[in-house]
C-alpha positions, 0 to 999 in steps of 0.5 A, spaced: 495 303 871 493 308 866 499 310 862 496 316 858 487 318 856 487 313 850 491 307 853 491 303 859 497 298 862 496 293 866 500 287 870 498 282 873 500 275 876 497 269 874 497 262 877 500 257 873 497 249 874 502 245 876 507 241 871 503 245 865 509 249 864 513 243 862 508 240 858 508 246 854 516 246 853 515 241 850 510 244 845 515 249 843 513 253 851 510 260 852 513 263 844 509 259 841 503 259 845 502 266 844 504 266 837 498 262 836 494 267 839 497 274 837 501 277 831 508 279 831 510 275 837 518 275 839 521 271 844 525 275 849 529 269 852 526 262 855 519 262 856 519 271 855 515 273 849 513 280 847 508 282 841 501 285 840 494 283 837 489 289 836 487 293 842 493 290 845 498 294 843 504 291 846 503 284 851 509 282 855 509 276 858 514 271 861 513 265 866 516 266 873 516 263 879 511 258 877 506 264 875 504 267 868 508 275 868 504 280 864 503 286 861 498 289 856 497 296 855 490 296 851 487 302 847 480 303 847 477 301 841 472 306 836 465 304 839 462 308 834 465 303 828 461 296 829 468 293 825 472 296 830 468 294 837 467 287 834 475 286 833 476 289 840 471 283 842 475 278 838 482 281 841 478 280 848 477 272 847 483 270 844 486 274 849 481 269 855 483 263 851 491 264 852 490 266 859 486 259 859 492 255 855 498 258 858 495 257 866 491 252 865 485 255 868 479 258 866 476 265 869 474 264 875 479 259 877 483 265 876 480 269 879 480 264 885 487 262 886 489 271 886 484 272 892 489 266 895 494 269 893 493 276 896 490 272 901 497 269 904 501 275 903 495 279 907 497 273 914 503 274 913 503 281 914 498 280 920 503 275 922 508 280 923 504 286 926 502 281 931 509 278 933 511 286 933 506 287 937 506 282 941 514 283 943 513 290 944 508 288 950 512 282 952 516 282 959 518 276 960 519 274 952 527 270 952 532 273 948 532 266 944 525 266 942 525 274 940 532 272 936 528 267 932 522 271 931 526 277 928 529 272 923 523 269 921 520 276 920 526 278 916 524 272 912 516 273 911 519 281 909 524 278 904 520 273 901 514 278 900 519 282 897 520 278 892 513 276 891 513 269 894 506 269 897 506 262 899 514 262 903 512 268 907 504 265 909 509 259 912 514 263 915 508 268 919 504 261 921 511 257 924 512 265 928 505 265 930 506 257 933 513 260 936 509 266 940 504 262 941 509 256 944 
C-alpha cells in the first residue's frame, strides 16, 4: 500500500514453525530478537515491538495467532549516493535475517507456506459459493442438511473474518462432505 510518493507500507503475514515462538520467549521473545537486529526497538506488550532501521522508518510487528504481523514503511534510498544504496542493502538483509530468526523459515519457504495460506481461504470461499449454489439449485435438500450448511458457512465466513485460513478450509471440506453425502 503506498502511503505517500516517498515511502511505502506494507503489511504482511508470515507463518511461524511451530513451537519457535516458545523457544523464543525463553530468550526474551520477539523484543529482544528485533533489538538485535533493528535500532530504537520498544516493546509494545507481550511479543509486540515497534522500532525502526534505516530504510525502515517505522517496523510493527507482533506474534498473532501463530503467524509473525508486520508492518514496515520503507523510503527509498538516494540511489545516486553509494553510502546510502548500500545502507539500504545492509537494512534489507538484516531485515531477510529476522524474517528468517522470528519465523524460523527462509525465503522461499515463506513464500511457499503464504501461497498455502491464501490457498485455503481461496477453497474455503469455493466452498461456500458452491453450497450456495448447490441449495439455490436443489429441490429435494432436507431442512436439516440445509440448516447444517448455513451453520457451517456461517462458521468458514467467521473464521475468514478473523483470518483463520486453516479453520474455515476445514469447515468448507466437511460442508463439501455434507452436500456431497
Amino acid at each position: 500500500m503506498k502511503t505517500g510518493s516517498a515511502s511505502h507500507r506494507l503489511m504482511e503475514r508470515f507463518d511461524v514453525k511451530r513451537g519457535l515462538i516458545k523457544t523464543l520467549n525463553v530468550n526474551g521473545g520477539l523484543v529482544a530478537l528485533a533489538s538485535s537486529y533493528f535500532e530504537n526497538i520498544e516493546a509494545n506488550g507481550e511479543d509486540s515491538f515497534s522500532g525502526s532501521h534505516g530504510i525502515m522508518t517505522s517496523i510493527i510487528g507482533q506474534y498473532d495467532n501463530g503467524a509473525l504481523i508486520v508492518d514496515v514503511t520503507n523510503v527509498p534510498p538516494n540511489f545516486d549516493d553509494p553510502e546510502s544504496v548500500k545502507s539500504a542493502m545492509d537494512a534489507r538483509k538484516r531485515w531477510t535475517q529476522f524474517l528468517d530468526e522470528a519465523t524460523g523459515y527462509n525465503s522461499k519457504q515463506r513464500g511457499d507456506k503464504a501461497k498455502e495460506w491464501a490457498k485455503k481461504a481461496s477453497k474455503a470461499k469455493s466452498a461456500v459459493s458452491s453450497a450456495r449454489h448447490f441449495m439455490e439449485m436443489s429441490d429435494n435438500l432436507s431442512p436439516d442438511i440445509q440448516s447444517q450448511a448455513e451453520g457451517l458457512i456461517a462458521e468458514i465466513e467467521a473464521a475468514l473474518e478473523a483470518k483463520d485460513n486453516t479453520k474455515a478450509a476445514g469447515r468448507g471440506e466437511k460442508l463439501n462432505k455434507l452436500l456431497t453425502s
